[in-house]
C-alpha positions as CSV (number, residue, x, y, z in Angstrom):
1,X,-30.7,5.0,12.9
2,X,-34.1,5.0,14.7
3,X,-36.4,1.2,15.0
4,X,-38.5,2.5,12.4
5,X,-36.1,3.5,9.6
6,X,-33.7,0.0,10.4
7,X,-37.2,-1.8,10.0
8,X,-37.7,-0.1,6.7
9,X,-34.1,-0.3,5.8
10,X,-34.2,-4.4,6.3
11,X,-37.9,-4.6,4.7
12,X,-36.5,-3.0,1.4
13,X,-33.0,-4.6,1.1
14,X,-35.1,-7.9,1.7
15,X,-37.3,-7.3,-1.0
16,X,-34.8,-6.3,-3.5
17,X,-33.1,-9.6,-2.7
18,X,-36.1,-11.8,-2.8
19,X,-37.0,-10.2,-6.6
20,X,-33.3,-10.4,-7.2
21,X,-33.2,-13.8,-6.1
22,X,-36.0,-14.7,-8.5
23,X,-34.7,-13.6,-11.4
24,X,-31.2,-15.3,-10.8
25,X,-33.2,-19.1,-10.0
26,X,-35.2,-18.1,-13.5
27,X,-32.1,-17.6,-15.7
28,X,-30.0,-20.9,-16.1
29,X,-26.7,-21.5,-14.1
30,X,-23.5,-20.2,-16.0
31,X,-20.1,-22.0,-15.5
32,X,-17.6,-21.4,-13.3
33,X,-14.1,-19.8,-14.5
34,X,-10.8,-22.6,-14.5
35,X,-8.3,-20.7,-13.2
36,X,-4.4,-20.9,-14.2
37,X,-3.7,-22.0,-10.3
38,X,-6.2,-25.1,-10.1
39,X,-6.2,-28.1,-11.0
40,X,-9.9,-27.6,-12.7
41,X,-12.8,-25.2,-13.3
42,X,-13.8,-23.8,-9.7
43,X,-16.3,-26.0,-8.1
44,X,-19.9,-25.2,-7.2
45,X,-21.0,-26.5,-3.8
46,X,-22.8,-29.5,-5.2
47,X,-19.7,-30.9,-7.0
48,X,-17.2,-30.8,-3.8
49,X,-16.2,-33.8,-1.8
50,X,-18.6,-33.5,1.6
51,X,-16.7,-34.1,4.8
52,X,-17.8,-36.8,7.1
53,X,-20.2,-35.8,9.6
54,X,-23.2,-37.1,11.3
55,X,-23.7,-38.8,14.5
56,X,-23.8,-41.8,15.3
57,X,-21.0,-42.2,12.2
58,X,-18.3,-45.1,11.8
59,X,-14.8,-44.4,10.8
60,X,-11.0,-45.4,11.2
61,X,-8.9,-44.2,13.9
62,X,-5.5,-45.3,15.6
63,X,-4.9,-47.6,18.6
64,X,-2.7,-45.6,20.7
65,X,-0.5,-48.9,21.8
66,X,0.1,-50.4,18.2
67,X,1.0,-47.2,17.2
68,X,3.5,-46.7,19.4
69,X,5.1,-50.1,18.9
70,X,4.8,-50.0,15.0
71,X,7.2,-46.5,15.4
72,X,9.7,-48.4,18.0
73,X,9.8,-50.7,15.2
74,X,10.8,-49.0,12.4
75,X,13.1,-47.0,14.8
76,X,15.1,-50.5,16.0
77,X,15.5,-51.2,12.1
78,X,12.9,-54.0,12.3
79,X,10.1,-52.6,10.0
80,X,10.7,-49.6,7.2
81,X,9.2,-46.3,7.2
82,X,6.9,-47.7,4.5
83,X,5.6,-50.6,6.6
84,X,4.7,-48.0,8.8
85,X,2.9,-45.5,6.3
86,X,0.9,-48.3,5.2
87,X,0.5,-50.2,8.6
88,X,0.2,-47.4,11.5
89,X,-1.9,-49.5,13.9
90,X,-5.0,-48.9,12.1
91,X,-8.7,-49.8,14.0
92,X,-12.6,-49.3,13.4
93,X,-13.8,-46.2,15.5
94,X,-17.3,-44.8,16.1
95,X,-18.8,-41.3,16.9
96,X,-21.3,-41.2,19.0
97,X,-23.9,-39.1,21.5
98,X,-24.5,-40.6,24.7
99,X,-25.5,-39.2,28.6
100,X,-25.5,-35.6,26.5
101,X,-21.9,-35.9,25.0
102,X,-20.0,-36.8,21.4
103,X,-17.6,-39.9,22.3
104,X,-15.2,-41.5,19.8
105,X,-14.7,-45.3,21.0
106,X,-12.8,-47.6,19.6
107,X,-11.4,-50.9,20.5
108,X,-8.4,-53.0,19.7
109,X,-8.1,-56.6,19.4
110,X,-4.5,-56.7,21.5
111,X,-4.7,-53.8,23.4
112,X,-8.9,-52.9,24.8
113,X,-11.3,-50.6,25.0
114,X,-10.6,-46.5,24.0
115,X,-12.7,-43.8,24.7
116,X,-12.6,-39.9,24.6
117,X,-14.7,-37.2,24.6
118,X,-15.1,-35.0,21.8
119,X,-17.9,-32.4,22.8
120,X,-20.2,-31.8,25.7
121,X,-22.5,-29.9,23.6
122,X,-24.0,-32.5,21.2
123,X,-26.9,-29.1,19.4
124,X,-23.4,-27.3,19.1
125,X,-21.5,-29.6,17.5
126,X,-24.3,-31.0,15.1
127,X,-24.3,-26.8,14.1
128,X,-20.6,-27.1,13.1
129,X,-21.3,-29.9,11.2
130,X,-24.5,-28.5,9.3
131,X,-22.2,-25.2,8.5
132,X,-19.4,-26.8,7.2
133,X,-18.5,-26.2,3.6
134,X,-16.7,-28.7,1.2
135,X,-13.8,-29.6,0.6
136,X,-11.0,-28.2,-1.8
137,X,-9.8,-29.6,-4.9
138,X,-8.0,-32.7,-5.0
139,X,-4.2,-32.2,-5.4
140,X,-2.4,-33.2,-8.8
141,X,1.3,-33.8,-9.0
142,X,2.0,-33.9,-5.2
143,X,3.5,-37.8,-5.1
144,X,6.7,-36.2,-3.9
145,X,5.0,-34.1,-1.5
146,X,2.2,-35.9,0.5
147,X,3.4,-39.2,0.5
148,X,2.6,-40.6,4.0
149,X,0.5,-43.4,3.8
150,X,-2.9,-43.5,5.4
151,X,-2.0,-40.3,6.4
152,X,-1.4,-38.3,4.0
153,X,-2.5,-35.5,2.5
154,X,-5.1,-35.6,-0.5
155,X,-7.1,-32.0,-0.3
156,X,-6.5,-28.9,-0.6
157,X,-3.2,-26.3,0.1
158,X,-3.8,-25.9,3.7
159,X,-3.7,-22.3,5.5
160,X,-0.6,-22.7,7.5
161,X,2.6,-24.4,6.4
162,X,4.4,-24.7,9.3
163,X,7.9,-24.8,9.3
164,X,10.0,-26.2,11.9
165,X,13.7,-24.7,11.9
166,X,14.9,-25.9,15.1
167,X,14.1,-28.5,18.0
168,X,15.9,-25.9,20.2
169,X,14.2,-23.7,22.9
170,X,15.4,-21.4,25.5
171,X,12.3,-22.6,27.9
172,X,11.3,-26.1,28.7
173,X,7.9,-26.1,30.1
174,X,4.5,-28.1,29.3
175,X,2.4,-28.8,27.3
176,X,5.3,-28.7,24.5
177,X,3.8,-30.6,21.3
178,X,8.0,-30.8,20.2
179,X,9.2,-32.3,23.3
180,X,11.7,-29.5,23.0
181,X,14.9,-29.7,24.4
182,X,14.6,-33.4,25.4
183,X,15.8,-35.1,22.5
184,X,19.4,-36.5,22.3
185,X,19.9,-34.8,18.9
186,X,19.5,-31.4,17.7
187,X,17.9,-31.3,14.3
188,X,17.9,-27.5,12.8
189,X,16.8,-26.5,8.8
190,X,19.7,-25.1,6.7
191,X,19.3,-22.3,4.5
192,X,19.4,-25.5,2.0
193,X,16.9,-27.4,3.7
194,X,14.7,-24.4,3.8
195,X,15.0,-23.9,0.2
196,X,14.4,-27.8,-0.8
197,X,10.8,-27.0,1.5
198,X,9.5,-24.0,-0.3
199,X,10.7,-25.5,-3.6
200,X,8.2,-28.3,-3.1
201,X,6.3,-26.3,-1.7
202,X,4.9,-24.9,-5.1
203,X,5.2,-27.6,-7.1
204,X,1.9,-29.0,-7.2
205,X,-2.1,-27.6,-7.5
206,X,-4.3,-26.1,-6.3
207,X,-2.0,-23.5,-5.7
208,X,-3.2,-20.6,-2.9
209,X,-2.3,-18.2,-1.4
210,X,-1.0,-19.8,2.5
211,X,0.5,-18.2,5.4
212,X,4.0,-19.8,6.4
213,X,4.7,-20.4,9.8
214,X,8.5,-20.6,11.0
215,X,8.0,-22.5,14.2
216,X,10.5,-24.8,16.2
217,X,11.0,-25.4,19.0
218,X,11.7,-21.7,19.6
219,X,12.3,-20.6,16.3
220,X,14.0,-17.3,16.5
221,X,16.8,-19.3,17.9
222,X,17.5,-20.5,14.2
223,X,21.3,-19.0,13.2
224,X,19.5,-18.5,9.3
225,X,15.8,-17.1,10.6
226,X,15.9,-13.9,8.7
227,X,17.5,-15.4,5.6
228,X,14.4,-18.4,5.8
229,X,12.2,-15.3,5.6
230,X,13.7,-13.6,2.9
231,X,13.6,-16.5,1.0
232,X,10.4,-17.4,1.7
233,X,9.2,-14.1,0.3
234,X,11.4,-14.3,-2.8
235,X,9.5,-17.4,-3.9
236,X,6.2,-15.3,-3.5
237,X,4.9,-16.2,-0.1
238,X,3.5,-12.8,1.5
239,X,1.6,-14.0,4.7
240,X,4.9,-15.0,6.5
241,X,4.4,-15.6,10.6
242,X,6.8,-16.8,13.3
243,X,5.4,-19.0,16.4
244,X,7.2,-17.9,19.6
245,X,7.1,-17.5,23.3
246,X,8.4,-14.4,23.1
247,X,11.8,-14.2,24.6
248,X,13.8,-12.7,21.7
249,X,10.9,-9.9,20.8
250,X,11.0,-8.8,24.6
251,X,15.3,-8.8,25.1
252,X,15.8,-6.8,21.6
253,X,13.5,-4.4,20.0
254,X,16.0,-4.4,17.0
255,X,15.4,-7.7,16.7
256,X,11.6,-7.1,15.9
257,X,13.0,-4.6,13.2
258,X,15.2,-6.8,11.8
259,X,12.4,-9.5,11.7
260,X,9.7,-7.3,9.8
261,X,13.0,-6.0,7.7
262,X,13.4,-9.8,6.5
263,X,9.6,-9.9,5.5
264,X,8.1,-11.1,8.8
265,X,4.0,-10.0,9.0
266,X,2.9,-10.8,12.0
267,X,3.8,-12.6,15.4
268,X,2.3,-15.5,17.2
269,X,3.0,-15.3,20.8
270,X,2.5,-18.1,23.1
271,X,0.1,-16.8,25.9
272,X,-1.5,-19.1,28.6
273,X,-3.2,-16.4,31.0
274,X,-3.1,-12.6,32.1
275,X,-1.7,-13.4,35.6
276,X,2.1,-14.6,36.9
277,X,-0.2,-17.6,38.8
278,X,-1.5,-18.8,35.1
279,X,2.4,-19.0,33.3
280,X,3.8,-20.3,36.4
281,X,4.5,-23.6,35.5
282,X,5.9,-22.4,32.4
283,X,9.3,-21.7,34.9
284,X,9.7,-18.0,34.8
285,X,8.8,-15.1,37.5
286,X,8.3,-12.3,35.4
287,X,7.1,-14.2,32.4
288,X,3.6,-11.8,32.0
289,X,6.4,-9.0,31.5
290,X,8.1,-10.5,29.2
291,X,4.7,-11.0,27.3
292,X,4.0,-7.5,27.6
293,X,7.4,-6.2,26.4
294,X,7.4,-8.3,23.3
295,X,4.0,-6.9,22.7
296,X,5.5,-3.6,22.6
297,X,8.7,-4.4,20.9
298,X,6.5,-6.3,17.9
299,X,4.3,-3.5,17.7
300,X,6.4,-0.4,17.4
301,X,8.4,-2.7,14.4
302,X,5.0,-2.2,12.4
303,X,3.7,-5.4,13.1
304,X,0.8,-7.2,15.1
305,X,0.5,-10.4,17.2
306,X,-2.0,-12.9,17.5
307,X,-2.2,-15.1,20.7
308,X,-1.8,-18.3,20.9
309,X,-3.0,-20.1,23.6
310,X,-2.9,-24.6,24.4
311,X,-6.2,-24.6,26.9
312,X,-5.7,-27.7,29.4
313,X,-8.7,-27.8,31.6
314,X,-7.8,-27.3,35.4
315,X,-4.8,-25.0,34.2
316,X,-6.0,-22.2,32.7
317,X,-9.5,-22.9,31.2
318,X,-10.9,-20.8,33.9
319,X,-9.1,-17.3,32.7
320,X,-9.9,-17.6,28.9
321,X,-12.4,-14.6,29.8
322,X,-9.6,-12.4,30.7
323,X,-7.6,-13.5,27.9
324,X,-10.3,-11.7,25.6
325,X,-10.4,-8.8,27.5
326,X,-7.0,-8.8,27.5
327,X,-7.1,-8.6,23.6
328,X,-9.8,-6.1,23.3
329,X,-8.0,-3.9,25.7
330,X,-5.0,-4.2,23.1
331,X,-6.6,-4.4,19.9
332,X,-4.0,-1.7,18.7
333,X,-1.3,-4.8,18.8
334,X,-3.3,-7.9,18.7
335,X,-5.2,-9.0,15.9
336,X,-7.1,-12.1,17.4
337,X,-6.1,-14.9,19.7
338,X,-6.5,-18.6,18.6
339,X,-7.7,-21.3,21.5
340,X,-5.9,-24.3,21.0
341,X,-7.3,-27.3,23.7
342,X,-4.3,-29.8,24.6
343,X,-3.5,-32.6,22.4
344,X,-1.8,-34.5,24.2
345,X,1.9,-35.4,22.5
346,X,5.1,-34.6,22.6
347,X,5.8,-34.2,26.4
348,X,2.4,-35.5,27.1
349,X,3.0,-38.9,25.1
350,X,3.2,-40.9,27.9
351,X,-0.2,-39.5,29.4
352,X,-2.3,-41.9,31.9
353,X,-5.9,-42.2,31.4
354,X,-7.0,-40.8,34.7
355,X,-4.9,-37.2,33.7
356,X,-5.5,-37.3,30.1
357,X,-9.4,-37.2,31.3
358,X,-9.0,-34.5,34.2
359,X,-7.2,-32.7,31.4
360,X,-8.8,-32.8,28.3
361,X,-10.7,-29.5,27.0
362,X,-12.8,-30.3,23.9
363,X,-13.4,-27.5,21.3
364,X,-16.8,-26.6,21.8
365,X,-16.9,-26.2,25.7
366,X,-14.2,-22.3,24.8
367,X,-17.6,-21.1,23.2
368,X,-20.0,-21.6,26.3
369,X,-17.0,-20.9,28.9
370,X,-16.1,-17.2,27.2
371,X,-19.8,-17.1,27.4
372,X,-20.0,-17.0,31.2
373,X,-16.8,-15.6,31.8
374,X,-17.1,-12.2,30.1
375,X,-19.9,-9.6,30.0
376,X,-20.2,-9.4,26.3
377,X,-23.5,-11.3,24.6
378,X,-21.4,-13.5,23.4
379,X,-24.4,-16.6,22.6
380,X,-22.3,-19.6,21.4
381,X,-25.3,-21.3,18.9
382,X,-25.5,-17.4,17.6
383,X,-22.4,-16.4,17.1
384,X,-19.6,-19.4,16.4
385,X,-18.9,-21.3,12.9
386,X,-16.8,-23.9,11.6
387,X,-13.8,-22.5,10.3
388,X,-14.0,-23.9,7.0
389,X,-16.5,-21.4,6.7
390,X,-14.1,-19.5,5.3
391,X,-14.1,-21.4,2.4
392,X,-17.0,-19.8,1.2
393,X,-15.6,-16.6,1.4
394,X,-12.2,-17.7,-0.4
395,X,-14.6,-19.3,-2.9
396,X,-16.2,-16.1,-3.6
397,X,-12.9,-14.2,-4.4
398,X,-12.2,-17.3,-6.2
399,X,-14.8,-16.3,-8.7
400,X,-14.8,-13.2,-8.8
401,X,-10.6,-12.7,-9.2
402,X,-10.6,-15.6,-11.7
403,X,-7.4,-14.3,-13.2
404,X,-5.3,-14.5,-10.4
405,X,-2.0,-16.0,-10.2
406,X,-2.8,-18.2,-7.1
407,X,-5.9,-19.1,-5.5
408,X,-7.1,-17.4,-2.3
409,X,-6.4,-18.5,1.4
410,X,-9.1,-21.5,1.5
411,X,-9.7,-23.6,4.5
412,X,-11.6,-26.9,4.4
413,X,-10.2,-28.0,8.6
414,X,-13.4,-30.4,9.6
415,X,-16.0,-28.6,11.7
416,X,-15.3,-31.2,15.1
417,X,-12.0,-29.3,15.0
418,X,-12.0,-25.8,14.2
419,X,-14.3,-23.0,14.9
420,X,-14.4,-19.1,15.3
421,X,-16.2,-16.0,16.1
422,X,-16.0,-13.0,14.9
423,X,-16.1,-10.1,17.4
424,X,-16.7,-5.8,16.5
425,X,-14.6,-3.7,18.6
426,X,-14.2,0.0,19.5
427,X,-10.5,0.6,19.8
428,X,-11.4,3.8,21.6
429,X,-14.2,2.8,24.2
430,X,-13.0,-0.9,23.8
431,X,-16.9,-2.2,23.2
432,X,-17.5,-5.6,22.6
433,X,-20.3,-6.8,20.5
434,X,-20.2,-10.4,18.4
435,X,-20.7,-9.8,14.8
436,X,-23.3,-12.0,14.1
437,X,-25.4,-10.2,17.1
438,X,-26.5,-7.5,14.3
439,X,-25.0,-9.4,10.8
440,X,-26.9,-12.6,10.3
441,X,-23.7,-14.4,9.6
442,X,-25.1,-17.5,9.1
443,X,-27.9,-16.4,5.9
444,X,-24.8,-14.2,4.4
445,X,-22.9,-17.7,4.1
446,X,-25.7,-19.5,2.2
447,X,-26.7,-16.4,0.4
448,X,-22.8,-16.5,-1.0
449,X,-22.9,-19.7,-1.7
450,X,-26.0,-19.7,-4.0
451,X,-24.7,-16.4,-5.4
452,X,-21.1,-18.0,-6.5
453,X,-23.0,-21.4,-7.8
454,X,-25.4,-19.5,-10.2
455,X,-21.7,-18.2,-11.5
456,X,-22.6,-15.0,-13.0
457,X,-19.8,-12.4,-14.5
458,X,-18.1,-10.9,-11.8
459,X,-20.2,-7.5,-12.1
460,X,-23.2,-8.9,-11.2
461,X,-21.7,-11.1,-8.6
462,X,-20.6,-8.0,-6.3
463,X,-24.4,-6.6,-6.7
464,X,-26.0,-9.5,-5.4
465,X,-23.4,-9.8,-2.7
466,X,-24.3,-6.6,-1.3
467,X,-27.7,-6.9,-1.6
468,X,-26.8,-9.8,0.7
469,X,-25.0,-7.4,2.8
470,X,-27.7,-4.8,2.8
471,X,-30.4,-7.3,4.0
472,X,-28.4,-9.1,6.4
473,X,-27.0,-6.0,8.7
474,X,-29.3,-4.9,11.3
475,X,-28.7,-1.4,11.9
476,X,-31.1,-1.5,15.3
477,X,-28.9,-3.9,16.7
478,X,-25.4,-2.6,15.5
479,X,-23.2,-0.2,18.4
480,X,-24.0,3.2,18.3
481,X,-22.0,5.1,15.3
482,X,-21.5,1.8,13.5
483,X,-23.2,2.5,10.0
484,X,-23.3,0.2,6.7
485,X,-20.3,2.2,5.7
486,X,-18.1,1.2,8.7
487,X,-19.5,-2.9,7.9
488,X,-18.0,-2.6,4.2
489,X,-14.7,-1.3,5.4
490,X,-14.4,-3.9,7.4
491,X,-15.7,-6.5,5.4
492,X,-13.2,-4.7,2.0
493,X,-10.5,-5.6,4.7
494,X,-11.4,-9.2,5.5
495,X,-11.9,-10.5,1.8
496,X,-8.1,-8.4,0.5
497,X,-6.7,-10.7,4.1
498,X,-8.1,-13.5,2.3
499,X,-7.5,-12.9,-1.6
500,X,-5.0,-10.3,-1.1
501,X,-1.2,-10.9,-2.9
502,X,1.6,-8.9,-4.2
503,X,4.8,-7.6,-2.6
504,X,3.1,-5.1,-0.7
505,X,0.9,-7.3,0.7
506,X,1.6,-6.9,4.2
507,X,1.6,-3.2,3.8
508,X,-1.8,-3.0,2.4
509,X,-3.0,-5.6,5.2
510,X,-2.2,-3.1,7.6
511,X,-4.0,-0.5,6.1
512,X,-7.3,-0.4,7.8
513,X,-6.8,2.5,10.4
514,X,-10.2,2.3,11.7
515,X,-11.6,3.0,15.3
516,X,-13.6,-0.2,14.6
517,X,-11.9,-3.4,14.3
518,X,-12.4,-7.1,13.6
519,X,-10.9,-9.2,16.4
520,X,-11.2,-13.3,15.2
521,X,-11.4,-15.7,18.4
522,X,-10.3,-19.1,16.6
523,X,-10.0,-22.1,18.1
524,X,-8.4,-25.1,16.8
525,X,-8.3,-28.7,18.4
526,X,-5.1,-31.1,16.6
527,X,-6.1,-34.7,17.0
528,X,-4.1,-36.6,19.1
529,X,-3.8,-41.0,18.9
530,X,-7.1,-40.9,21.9
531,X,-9.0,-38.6,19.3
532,X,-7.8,-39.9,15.4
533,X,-10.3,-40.0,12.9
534,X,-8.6,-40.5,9.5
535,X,-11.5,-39.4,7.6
536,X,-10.5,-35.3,8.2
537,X,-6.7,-36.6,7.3
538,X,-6.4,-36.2,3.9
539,X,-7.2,-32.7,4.4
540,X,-5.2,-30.7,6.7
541,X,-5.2,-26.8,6.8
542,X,-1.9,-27.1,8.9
543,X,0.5,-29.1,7.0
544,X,4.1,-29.4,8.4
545,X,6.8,-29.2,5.5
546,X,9.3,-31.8,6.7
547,X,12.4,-33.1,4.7
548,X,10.1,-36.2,3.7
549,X,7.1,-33.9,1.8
550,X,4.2,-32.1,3.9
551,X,2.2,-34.1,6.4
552,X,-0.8,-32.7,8.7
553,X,0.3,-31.4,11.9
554,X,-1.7,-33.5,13.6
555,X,-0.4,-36.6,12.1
556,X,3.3,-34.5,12.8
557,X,2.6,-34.3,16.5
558,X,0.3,-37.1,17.7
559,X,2.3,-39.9,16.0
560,X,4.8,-41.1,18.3
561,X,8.4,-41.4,16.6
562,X,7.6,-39.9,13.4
563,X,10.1,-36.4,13.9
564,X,13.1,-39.1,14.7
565,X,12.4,-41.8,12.1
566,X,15.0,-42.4,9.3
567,X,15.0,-39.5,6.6
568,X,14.5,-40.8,3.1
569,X,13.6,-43.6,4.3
570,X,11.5,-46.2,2.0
């Protein structure tokens, strides 16, 4: 499309919004459907819990020390596990800006002074906060299920629910968030256990649509892996994923069959650089083979794989550029790659300040480091948002599938610890172009959101949402060939990923054949005890379903003693 018609094309779509718009603000707000699924009628964005945000801000946060010593405690059989939920070493925090960075400091009575860093980009992360969207609906009937204390859960479904089937691993390497392999006990889910999990698992509202997550560990070491999956898919979950390094995809294509057989969807492979130099201290020579075989293996069993990648600055922050190209290069297998900066747990417990500073990555500094280590225009204020902006688009399936058995994916993760960008690529000249460099991503998200709070019948919904679409896609700026046609494809795609249910589901997700495709860089920073702010606690889009109910994975990770403490303990 030539300057002149894309100029004309935005000029009219604008101008049918704008009288569009008018009428809509004229006419008084309708109400929002109530849904079989939720606890409630749907929310408008006015009526949802706000997250905590701002800076300078006071909150609550852990002392890493009493922490420690409350979990020995209960461990030695001189406190209970309820002492514990209630009494976790609990201390006044503050978030800050100072010398151009975001601290959280803290200070304990017994123990001193803490201090971490959370962002060296204090305009960036004040965006992520603006963006983010509210929170989900309270949950009702969950006593059994998110009953941890301070900790716990109050919010929401979650996206993930992890599931950890074995401490086992065939590697033992760092970072390991499990402390795999080092433990004087193996503890490994039976088929009963598994059941008990996904039982609760339904039990209480809202009820969504969430990916499960079989994750150890190494989890395809699990004796009952296939028949967790098949179960898992009997009780109605679709979006069923496996966490792995790999291993078992690259010895045994078969075993990739067998997997998607059992109702696996998709893979998440543990990746830490393109080069033998970057997975060296994982222990094995060939281990960017190994990578690449499962790759292949996963891919000709009809499924895709989504990298998964702990960032610890002066290991492998510097090669995160390669990692994208890496993707984009392989778009036919990989769907995205998630950034995950180290928390440091698990094998990392015992961390000393001087490392845990060399080595800590915060969140924000993946958008301005892909920035200078690609080619692509890749402008981190332009194109990055909070990943509960998502939300918004959950919402807006939400309301316009009121009649659904179960709510659409919907994630409310606080913006200081999740983000994402949406990239365009050509899966035959491998182009690169962020989304939001011709989509204004950032007006589509409030235009949605005033669209789904008017709440107007379904029908009239989808016309103002693209009009919203018309006026926000830049022709002019879009890749040659790349037409409004091509945008709604893709966008058709995104929302059925979100809203999307039924047997077939992972048959339909895979549908898109497309020369252009959507590749999501995520990244997602877990708290660990130097970073705790139990304000974003009670809302977790990765809960961990334990024996004991679901608790965040944060809380699952950071906490020192909490994966060895007495089950059923009161």
């Amino acid at each position: 499309m030539s300057v002149g018609l894309a100029r004309i094309f935005r000029i009219a779509s604008n101008g049918a919004w704008l009288v569009s718009n008018i009428v809509n603000a004229i006419l008084p707000e309708g109400e929002l459907p109530c849904p079989t699924w939720a606890p409630g009628r749907l929310l408008k964005s006015r009526e949802r819990m706000q997250m905590m945000v701002g800076v300078p801000r006071k909150t609550l946060s852990l002392c890493p020390d009493c922490n420690r010593e409350a979990a020995e405690a209960v461990i030695r059989g001189d406190a209970s596990v309820a002492d514990f939920k209630d009494r976790p070493g609990i201390i006044k925090a503050e978030i800050l800006e100072e010398a151009g960075r975001i601290l959280i400091r803290k200070g304990c009575e017994r123990h001193g002074p803490f201090e971490d860093v959370l962002s060296n980009h204090p305009a960036f992360f004040r965006k992520m906060e603006r963006l983010a969207f509210g929170r989900d609906f309270e949950c009702v009937n969950d006593r059994d299920v998110h009953n941890h204390g301070v900790n716990g859960i109050r919010v929401g479904r979650g996206t993930y629910l992890i599931v950890d089937m074995t401490n086992r691993c065939n590697m033992v390497c760092a970072p390991c968030y499990m402390d795999a392999n080092a433990t004087a006990y193996v503890h490994e889910l039976g088929l009963e256990d598994v059941e008990a999990l996904f039982k609760r698992a339904v039990s209480f509202k809202p009820q969504r649509e969430i990916n499960v997550l079989f994750s150890g560990g190494e989890a395809t070491l699990s004796p009952i892996l296939f028949d967790a999956m098949r179960h898992a898919k009997s009780m109605g979950f679709h979006r069923i994923h496996i966490a792995t390094n790999g291993i078992r995809f690259a010895q045994s294509k078969d075993f990739a069959f067998q997997a998607r057989a059992a109702g696996l969807h998709a893979v998440y492979l543990q990746f830490d650089g393109v080069s033998e130099e970057k997975n060296k201290h994982r222990g094995i020579g060939n281990y960017m083979d190994v990578k690449r075989l499962a790759l292949e293996n996963i891919a000709a069993a009809g499924m895709r794989t989504s990298l998964q990648v702990s960032v610890v600055h002066g290991l492998n922050h510097d090669g995160l550029g390669d990692i994208v190209r890496f993707v984009t290069e392989n778009v036919d297998k990989i769907h995205g790659v998630i950034f995950q900066p180290v928390m440091f747990s698990g094998r990392d417990e015992g961390i000393t300040d001087d490392e845990r500073y060399s080595r800590r990555y915060p969140v924000s500094q993946i958008a301005y480091d892909l920035q200078e280590q690609t080619s692509i225009d890749w402008q981190p204020m332009r194109d990055w948002f909070p990943v509960s902006a998502y939300g918004i688009f959950a919402h807006l399936c939400d309301v316009l599938w009121a009649d659904a058995k179960v709510g659409s994916l919907f994630n409310d993760i606080h913006p200081n610890h999740g983000i994402f960008s949406p990239l365009l690529v050509n899966a035959d000249t491998k182009q690169v172009i962020p989304v939001a460099a011709f989509f204004n991503v950032e007006q589509f998200m409030r235009d949605v959101v005033e669209i789904t709070d008017s709440a107007r019948p379904p029908a009239i919904t989808k016309a103002l949402v693209s009009l919203s679409v018309l006026r926000n896609f830049d022709p002019s700026s879009a890749p040659s060939g790349f037409g409004i046609r091509h945008l709604r494809g893709l966008l058709k795609d995104c929302f059925y990923r979100i809203s999307g249910s039924g047997e077939n589901w992972s048959e339909c997700a895979y549908s898109y054949d497309g020369r252009w495709k959507i590749v999501m860089a995520n990244a997602m920073w877990f708290q660990d005890l130097y970073t705790y702010d139990l304000s974003t606690m009670s809302d977790s889009s990765t809960p961990v379903a334990t024996q004991e109910g679901e608790i965040s994975f944060s809380a699952y990770n950071s906490i020192p003693g909490i994966k060895s403490m007495p089950k059923g303990g009161k």
